[in-house]
C-alpha positions as CSV (number, residue, x, y, z in Angstrom):
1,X,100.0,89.1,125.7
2,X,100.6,89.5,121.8
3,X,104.0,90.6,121.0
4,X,106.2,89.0,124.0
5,X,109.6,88.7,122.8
6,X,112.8,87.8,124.4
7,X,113.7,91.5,124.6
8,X,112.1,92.1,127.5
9,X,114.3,90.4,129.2
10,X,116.9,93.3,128.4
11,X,115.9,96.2,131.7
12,X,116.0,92.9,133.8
13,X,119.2,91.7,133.0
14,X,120.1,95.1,133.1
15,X,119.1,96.0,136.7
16,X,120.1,92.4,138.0
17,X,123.6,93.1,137.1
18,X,123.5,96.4,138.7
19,X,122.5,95.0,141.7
20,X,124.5,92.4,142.6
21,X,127.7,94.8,141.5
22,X,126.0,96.9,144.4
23,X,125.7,94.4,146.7
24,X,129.3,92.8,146.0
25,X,130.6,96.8,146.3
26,X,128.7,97.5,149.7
27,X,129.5,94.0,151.4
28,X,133.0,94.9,151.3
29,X,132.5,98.3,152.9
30,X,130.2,96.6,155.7
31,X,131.4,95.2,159.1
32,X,128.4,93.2,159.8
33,X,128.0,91.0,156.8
34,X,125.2,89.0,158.4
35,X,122.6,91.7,159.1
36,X,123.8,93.2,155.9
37,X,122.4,90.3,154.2
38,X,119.4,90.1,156.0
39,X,118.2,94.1,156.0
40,X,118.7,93.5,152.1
41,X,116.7,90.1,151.6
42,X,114.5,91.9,154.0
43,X,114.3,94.5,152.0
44,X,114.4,92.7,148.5
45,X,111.4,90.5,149.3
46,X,108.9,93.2,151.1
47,X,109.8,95.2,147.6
48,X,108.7,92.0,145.3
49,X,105.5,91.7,147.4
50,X,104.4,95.4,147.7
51,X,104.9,96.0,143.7
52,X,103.3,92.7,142.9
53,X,100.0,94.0,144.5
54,X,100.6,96.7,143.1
55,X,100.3,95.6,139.5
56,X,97.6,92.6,140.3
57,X,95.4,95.6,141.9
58,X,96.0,97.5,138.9
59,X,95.4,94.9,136.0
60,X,91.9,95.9,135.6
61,X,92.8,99.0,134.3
62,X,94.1,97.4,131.2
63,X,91.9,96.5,128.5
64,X,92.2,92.7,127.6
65,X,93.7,92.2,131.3
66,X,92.6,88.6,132.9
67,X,93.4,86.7,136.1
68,X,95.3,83.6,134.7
69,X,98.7,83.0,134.4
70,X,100.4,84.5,132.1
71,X,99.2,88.3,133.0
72,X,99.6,87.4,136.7
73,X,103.9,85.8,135.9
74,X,103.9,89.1,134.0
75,X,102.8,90.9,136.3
76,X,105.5,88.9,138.2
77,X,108.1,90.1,136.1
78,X,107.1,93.8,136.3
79,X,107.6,93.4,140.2
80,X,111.0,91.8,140.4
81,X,112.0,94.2,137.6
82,X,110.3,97.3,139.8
83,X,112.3,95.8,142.9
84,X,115.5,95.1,141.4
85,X,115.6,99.1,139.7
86,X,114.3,100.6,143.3
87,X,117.3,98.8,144.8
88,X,119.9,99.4,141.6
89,X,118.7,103.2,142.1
90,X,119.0,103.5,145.7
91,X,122.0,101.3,146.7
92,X,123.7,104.2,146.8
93,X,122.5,104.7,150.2
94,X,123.8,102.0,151.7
C-alpha cells in the first residue's frame, strides 16, 4: 500500500460524474421514475458486490496482498470504481 496518493481519486471522480449526468439525462426520458430508480440501485449495488468478490478472491495473486483493512477498503474502491465505469459505459442503453 506504498505510494497511495490523492490521485487516485481522479478515474473515480471521473466516472461518478458521468454517472449521475446519466442518470439525471435518462430520468427525464423515463415514464416510470420509481422502477427506474430501483432497476438502477438494483443494478448499482449487485455490480459493487459481484466486483468486490471479485477483487477479495483475487488478492492472493498479488505479492504483499493481506486480509486487513486497508487492501480489503482498496479493494473496496476498485469495486465502486469497476461499478460506477460499467454503468458510465453502458448507460447508454438505457
Amino acid at each position: 500500500m506504498e505510494g497511495f496518493s490523492p490521485g487516485i481519486f481522479v478515474l473515480p471522480s471521473i466516472s461518478l460524474t458521468l454517472v449521475i449526468l446519466g442518470f439525471l439525462h435518462f430520468a427525464k426520458r423515463v415514464l416510470d421514475k420509481r422502477n427506474y430508480r430501483r432497476f438502477i440501485i438494483t443494478v448499482a449495488i449487485t455490480a459493487f458486490v459481484l466486483n468486490l468478490i471479485w477483487e477479495i478472491a483475487q488478492g492472493p495473486l498479488y505479492q504483499g496482498f493481506e486480509y486487513d483493512w486497508s487492501h480489503i477498503l482498496f479493494c473496496g474502491l476498485a469495486s465502486l470504481v469497476d461499478m460506477l465505469m460499467d454503468y458510465s459505459c453502458s448507460s447508454d442503453l438505457g
